[in-house]
Gaussian input, Z-matrix of N, CA and C with variables (Angstrom, degrees):
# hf/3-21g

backbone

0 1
 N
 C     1     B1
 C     2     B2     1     A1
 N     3     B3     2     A2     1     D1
 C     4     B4     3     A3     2     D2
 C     5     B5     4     A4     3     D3
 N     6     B6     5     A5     4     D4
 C     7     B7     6     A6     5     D5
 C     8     B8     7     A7     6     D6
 N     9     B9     8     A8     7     D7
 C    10    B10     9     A9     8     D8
 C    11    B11    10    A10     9     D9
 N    12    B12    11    A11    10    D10
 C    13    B13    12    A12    11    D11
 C    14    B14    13    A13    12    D12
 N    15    B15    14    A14    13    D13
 C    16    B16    15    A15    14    D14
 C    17    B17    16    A16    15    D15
 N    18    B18    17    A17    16    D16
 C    19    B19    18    A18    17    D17
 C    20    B20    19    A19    18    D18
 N    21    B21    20    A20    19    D19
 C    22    B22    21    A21    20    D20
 C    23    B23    22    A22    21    D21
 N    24    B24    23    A23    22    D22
 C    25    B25    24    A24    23    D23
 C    26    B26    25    A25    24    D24
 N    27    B27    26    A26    25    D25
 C    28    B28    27    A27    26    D26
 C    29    B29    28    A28    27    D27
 N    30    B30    29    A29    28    D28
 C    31    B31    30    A30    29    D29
 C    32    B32    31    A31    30    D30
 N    33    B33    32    A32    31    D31
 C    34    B34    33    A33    32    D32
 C    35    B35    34    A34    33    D33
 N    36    B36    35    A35    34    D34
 C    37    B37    36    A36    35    D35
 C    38    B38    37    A37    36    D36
 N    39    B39    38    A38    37    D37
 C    40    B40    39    A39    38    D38
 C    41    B41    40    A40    39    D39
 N    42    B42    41    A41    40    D40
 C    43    B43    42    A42    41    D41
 C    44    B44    43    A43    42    D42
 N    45    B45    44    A44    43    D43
 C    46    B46    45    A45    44    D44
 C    47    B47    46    A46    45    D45
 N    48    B48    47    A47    46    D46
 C    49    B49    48    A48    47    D47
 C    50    B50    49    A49    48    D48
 N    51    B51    50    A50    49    D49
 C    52    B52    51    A51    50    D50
 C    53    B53    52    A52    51    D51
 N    54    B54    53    A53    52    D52
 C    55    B55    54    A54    53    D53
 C    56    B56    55    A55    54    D54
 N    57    B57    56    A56    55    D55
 C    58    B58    57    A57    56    D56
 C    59    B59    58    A58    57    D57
 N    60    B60    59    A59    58    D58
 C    61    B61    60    A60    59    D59
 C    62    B62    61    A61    60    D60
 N    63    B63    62    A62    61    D61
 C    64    B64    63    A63    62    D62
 C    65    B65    64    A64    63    D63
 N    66    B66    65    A65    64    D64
 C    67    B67    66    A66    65    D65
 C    68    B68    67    A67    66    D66
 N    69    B69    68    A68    67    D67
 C    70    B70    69    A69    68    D68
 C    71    B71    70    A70    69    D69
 N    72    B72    71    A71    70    D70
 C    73    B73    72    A72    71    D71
 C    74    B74    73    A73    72    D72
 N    75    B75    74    A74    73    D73
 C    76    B76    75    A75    74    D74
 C    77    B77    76    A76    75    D75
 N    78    B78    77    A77    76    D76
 C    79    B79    78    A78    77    D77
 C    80    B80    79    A79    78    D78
 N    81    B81    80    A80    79    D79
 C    82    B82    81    A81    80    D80
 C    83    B83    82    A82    81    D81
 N    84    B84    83    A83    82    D82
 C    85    B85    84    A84    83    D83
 C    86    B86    85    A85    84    D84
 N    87    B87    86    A86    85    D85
 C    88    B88    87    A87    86    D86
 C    89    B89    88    A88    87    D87
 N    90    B90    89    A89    88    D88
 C    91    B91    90    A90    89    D89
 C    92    B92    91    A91    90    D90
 N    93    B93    92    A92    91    D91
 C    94    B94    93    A93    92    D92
 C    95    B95    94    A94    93    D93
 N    96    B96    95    A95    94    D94
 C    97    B97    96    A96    95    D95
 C    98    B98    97    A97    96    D96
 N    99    B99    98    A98    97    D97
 C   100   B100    99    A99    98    D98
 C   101   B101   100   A100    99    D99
 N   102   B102   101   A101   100   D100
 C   103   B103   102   A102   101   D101
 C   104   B104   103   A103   102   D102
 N   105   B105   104   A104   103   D103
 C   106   B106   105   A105   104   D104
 C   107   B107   106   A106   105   D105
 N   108   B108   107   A107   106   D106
 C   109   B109   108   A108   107   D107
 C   110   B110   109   A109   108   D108
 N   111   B111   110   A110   109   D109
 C   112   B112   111   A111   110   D110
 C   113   B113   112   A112   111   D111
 N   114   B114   113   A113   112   D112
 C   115   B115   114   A114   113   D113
 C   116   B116   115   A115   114   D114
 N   117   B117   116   A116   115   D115
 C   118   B118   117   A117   116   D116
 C   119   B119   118   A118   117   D117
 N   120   B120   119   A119   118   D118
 C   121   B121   120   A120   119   D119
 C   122   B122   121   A121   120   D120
 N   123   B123   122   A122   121   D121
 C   124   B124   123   A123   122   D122
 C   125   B125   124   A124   123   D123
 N   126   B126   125   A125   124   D124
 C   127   B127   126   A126   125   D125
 C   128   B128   127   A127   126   D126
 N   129   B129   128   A128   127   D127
 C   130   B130   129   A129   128   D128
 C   131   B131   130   A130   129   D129
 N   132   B132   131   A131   130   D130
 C   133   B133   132   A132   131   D131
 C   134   B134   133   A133   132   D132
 N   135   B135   134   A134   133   D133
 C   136   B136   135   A135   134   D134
 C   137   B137   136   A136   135   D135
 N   138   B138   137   A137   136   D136
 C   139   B139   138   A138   137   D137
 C   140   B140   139   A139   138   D138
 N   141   B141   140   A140   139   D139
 C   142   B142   141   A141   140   D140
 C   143   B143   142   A142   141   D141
 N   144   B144   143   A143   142   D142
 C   145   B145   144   A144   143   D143
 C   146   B146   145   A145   144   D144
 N   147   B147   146   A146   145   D145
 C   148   B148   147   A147   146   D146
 C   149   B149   148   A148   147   D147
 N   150   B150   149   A149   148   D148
 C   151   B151   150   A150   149   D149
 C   152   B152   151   A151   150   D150
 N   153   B153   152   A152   151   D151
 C   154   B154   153   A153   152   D152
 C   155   B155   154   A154   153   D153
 N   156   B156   155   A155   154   D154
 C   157   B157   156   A156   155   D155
 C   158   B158   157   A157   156   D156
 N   159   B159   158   A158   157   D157
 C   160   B160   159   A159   158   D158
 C   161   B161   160   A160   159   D159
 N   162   B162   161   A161   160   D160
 C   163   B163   162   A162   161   D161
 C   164   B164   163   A163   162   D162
 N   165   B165   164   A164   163   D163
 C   166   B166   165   A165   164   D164
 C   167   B167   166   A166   165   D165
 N   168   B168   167   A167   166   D166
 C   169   B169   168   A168   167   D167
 C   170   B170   169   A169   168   D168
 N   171   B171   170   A170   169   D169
 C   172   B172   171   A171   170   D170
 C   173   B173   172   A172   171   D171
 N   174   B174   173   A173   172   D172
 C   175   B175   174   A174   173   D173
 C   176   B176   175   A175   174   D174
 N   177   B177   176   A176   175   D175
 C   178   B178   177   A177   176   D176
 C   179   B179   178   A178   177   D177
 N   180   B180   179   A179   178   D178
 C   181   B181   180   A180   179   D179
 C   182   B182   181   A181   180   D180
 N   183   B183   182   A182   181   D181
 C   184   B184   183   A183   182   D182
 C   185   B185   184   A184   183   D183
 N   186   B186   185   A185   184   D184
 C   187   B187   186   A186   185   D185
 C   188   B188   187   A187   186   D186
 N   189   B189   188   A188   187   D187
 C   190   B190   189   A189   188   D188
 C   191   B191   190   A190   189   D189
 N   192   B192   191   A191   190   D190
 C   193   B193   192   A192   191   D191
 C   194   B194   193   A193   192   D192
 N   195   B195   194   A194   193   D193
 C   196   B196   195   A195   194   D194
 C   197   B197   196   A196   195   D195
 N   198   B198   197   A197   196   D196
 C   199   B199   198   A198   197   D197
 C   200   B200   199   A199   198   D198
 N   201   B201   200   A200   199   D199
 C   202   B202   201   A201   200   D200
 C   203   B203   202   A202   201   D201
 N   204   B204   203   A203   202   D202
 C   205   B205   204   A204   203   D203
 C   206   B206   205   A205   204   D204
 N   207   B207   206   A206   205   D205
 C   208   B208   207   A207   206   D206
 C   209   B209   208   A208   207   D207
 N   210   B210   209   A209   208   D208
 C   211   B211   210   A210   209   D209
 C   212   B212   211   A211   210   D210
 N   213   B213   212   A212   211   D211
 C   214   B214   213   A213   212   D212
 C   215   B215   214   A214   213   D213
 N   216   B216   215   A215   214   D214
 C   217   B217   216   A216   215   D215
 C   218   B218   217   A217   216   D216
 N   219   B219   218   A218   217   D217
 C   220   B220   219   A219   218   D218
 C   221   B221   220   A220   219   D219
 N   222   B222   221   A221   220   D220
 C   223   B223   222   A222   221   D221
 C   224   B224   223   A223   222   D222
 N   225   B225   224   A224   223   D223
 C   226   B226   225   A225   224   D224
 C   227   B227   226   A226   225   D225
 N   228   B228   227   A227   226   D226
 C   229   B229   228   A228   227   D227
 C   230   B230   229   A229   228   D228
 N   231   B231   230   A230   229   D229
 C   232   B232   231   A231   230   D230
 C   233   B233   232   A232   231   D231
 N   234   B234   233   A233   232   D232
 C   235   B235   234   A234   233   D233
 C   236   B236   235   A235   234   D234
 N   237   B237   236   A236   235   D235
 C   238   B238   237   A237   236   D236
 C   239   B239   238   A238   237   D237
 N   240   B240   239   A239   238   D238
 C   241   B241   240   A240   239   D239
 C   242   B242   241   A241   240   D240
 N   243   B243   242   A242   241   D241
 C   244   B244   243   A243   242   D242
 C   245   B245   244   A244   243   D243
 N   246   B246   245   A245   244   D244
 C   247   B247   246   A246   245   D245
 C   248   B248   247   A247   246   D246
 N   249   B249   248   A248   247   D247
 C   250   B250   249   A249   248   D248
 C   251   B251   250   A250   249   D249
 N   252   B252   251   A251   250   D250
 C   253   B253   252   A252   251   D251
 C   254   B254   253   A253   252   D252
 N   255   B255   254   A254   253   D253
 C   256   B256   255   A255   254   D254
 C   257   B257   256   A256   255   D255
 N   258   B258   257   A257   256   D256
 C   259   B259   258   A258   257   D257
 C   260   B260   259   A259   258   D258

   B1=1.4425
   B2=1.5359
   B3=1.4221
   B4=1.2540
   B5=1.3596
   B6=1.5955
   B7=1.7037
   B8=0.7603
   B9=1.9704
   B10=1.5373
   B11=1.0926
   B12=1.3275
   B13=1.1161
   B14=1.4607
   B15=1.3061
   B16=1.7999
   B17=1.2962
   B18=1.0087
   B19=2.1737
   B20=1.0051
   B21=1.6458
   B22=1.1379
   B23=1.8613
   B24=0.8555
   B25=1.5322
   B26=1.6574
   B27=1.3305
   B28=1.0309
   B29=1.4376
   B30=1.7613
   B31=1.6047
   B32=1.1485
   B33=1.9637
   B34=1.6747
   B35=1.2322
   B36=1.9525
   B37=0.8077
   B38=1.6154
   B39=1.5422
   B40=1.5776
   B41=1.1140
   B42=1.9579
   B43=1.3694
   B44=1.6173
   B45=1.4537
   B46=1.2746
   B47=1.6484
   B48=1.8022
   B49=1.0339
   B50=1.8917
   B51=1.5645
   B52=1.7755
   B53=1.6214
   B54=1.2541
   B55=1.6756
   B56=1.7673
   B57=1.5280
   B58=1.2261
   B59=1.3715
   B60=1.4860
   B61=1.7905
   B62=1.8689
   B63=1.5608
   B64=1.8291
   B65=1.3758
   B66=0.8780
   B67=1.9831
   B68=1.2959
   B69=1.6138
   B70=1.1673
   B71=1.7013
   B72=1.3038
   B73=1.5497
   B74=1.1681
   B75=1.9648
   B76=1.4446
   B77=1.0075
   B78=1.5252
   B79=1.3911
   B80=1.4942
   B81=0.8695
   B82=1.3169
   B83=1.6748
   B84=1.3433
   B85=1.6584
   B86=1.3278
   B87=0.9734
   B88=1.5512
   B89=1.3046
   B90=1.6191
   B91=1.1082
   B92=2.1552
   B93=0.9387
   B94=1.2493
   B95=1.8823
   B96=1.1825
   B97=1.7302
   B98=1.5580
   B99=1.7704
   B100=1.0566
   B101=1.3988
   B102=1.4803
   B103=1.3617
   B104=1.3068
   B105=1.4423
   B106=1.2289
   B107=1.7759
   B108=1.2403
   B109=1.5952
   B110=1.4472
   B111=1.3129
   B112=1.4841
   B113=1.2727
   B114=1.3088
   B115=1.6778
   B116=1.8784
   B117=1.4137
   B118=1.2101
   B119=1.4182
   B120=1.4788
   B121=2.0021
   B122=1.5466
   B123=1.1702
   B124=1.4097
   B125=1.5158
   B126=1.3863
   B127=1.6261
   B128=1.8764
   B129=1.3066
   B130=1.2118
   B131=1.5990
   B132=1.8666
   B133=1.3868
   B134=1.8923
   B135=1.5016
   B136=2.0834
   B137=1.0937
   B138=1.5377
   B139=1.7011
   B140=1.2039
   B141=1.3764
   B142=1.8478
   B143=1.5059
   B144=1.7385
   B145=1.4544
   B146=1.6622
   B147=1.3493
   B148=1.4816
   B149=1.3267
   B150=1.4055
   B151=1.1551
   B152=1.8341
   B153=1.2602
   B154=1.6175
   B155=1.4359
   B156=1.7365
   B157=0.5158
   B158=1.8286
   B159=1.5003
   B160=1.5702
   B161=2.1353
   B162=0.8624
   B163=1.2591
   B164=1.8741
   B165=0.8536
   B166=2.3838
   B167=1.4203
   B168=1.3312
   B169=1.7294
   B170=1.4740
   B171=1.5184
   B172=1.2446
   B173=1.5277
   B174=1.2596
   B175=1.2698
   B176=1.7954
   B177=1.3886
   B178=1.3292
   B179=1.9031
   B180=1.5652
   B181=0.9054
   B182=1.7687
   B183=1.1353
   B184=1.3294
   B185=1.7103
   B186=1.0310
   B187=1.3374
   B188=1.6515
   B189=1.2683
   B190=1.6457
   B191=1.5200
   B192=1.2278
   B193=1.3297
   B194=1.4268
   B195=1.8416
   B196=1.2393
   B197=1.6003
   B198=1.6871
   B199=1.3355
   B200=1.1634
   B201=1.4808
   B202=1.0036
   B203=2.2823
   B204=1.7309
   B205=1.5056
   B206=1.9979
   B207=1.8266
   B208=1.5195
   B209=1.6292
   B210=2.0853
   B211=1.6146
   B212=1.0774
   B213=1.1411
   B214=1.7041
   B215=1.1848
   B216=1.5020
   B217=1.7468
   B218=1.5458
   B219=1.4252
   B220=1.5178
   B221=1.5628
   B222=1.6650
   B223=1.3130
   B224=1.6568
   B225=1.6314
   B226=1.4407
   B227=1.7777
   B228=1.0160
   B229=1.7735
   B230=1.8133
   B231=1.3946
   B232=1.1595
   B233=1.7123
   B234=0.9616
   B235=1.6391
   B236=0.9311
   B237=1.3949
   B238=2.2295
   B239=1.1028
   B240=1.5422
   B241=1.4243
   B242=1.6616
   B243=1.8478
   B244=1.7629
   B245=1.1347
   B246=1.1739
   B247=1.3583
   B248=1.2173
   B249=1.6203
   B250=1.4219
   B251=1.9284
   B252=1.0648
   B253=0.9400
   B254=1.4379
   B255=1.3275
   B256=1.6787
   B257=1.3934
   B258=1.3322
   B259=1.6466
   B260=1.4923
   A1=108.76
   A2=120.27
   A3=122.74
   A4=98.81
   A5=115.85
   A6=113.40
   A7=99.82
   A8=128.94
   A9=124.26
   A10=146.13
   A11=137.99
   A12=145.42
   A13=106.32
   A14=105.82
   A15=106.09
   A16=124.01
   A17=95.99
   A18=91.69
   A19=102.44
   A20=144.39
   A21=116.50
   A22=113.60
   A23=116.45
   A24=135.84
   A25=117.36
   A26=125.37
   A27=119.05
   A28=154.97
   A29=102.36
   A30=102.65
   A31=125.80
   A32=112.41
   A33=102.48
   A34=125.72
   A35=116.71
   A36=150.51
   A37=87.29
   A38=116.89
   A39=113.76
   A40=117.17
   A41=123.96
   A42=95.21
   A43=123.31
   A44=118.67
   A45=123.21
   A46=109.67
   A47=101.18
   A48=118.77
   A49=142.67
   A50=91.71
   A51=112.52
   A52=84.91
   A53=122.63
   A54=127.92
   A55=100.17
   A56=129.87
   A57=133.87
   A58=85.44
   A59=126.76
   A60=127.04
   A61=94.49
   A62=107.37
   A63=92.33
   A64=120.07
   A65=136.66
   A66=135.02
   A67=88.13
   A68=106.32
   A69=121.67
   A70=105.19
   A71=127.85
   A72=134.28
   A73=123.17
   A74=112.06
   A75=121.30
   A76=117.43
   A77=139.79
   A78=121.12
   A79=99.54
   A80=140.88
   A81=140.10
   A82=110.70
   A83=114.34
   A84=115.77
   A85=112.19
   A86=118.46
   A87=114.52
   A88=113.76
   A89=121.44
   A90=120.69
   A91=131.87
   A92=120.39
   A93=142.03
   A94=96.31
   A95=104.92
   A96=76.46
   A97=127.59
   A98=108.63
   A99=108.37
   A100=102.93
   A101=123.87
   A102=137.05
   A103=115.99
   A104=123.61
   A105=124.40
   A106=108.03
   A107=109.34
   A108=123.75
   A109=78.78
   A110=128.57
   A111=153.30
   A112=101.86
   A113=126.19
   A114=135.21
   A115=101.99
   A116=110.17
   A117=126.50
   A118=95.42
   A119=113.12
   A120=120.80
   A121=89.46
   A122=143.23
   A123=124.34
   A124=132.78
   A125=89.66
   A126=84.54
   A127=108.89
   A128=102.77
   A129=102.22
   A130=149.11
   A131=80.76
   A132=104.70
   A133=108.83
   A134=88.66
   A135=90.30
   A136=94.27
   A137=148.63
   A138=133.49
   A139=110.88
   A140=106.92
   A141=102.95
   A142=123.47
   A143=117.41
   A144=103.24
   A145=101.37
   A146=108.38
   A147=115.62
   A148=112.95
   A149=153.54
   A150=161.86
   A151=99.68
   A152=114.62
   A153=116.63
   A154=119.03
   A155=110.85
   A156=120.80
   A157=138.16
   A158=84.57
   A159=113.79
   A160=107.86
   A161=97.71
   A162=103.90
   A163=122.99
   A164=99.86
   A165=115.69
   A166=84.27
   A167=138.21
   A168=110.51
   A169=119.83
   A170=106.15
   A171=90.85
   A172=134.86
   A173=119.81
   A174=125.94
   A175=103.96
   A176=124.12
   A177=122.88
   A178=100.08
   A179=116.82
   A180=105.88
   A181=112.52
   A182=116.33
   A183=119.44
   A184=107.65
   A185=109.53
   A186=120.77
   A187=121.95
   A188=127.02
   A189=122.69
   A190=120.57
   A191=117.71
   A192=112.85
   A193=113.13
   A194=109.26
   A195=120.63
   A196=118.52
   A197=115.88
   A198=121.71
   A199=135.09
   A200=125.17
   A201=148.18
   A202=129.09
   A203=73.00
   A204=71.88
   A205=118.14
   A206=79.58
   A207=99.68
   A208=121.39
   A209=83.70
   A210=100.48
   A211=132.77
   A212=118.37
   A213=133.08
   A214=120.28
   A215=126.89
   A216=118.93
   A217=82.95
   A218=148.36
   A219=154.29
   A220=104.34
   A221=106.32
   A222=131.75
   A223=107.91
   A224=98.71
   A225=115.77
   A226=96.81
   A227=107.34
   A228=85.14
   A229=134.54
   A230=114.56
   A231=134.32
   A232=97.80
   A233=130.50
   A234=133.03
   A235=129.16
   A236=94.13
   A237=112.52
   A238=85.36
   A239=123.70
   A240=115.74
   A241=131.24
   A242=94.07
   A243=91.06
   A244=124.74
   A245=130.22
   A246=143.10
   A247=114.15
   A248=131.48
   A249=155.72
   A250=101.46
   A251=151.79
   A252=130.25
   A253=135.94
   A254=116.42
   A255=108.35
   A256=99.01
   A257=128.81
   A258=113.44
   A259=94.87
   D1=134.38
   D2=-177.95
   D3=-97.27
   D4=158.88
   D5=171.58
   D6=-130.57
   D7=113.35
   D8=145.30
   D9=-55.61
   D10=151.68
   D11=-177.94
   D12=-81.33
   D13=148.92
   D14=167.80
   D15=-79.73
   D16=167.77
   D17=-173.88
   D18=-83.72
   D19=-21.23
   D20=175.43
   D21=-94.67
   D22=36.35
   D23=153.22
   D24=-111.36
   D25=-60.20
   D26=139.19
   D27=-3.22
   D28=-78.51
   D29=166.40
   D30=-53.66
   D31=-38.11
   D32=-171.94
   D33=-68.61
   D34=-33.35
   D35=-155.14
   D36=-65.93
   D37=-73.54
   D38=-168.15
   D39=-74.13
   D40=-10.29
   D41=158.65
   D42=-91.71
   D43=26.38
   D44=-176.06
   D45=-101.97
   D46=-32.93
   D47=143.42
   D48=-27.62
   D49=-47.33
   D50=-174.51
   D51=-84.47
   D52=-61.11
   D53=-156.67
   D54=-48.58
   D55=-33.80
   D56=-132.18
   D57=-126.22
   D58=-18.12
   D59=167.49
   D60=-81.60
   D61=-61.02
   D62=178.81
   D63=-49.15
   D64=6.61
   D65=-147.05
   D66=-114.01
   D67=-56.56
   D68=-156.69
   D69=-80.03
   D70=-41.00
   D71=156.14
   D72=-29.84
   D73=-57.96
   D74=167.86
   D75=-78.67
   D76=13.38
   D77=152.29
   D78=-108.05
   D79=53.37
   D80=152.40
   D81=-125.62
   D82=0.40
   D83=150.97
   D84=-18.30
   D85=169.62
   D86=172.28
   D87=-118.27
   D88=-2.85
   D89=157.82
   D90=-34.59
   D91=118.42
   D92=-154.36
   D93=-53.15
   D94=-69.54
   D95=-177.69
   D96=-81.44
   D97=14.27
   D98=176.68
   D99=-97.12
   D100=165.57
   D101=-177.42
   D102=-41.97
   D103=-42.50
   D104=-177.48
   D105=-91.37
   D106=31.03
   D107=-175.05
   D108=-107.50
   D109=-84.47
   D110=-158.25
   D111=-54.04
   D112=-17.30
   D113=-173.88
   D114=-90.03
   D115=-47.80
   D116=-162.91
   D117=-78.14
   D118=-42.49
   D119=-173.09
   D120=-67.10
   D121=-55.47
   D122=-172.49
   D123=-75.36
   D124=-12.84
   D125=172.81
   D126=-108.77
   D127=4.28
   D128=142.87
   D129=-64.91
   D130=-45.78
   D131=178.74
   D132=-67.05
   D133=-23.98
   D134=-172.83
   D135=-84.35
   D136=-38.98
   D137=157.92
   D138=-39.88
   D139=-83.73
   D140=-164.01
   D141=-59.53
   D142=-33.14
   D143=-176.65
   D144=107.06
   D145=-20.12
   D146=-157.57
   D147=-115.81
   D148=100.62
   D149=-135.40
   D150=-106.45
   D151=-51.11
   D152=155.54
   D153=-33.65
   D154=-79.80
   D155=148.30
   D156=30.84
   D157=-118.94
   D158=162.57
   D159=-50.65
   D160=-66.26
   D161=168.27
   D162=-27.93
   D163=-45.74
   D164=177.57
   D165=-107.03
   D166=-10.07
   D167=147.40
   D168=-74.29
   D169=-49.10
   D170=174.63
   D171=-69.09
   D172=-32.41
   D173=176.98
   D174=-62.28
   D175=-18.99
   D176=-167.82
   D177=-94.51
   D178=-16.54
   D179=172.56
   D180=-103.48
   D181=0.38
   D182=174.32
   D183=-88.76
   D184=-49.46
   D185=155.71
   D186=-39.69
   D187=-39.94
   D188=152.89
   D189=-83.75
   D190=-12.21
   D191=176.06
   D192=-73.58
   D193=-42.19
   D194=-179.73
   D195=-65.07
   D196=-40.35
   D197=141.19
   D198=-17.90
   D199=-84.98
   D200=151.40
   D201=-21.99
   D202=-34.83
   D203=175.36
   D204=-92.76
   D205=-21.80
   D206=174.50
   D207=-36.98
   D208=-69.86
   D209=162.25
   D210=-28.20
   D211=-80.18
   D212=172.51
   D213=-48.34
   D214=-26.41
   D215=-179.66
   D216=-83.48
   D217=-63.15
   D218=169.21
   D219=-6.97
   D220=-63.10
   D221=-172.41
   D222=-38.87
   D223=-65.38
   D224=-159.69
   D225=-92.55
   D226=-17.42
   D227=152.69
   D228=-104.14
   D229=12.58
   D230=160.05
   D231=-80.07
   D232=-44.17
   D233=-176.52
   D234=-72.89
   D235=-17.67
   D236=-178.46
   D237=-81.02
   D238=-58.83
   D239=-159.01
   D240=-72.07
   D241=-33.34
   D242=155.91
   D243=-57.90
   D244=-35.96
   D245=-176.10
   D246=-51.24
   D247=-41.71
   D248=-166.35
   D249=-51.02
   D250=111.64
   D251=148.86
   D252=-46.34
   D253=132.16
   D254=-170.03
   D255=-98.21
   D256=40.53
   D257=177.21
   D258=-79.10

């Protein structure tokens, strides 16, 4: 005999589940003082040998990501707003 759980044990559980997989996704950005900065600086640093180095790589690629994301939120709210009818 199997025993289920109720849904209201259930539902919270897996959406606390989803919240704690996104958390964990966005800190693996590769942005430099975020976790996935410090992930990217060390396995840089284990290629090159070079702790400098790796270091103005990573900040140079966190630095376009943060760019990049700049753009595009800019992007898609310049588009909401053309979009708007002016009647």
């Amino acid at each position: 005999m199997v025993a289920t759980s109720p849904w209201w044990l259930t539902a919270p559980l897996a959406y606390l589940a989803s919240i704690n997989l996104f958390i964990g996704l966005f800190n693996l950005l590769p942005g430099f003082p975020l976790d996935g900065g410090r992930v990217l600086r060390s396995i840089l640093w284990a290629i090159t040998g070079d702790i400098l180095k790796a270091t103005r790589w990573a900040l140079a690629r966190g630095r376009s990501s943060v760019g990049t994301r700049c753009v595009r939120t800019l992007g898609r709210a310049l588009s909401a707003v053309l979009r708007c009818d002016m009647d």
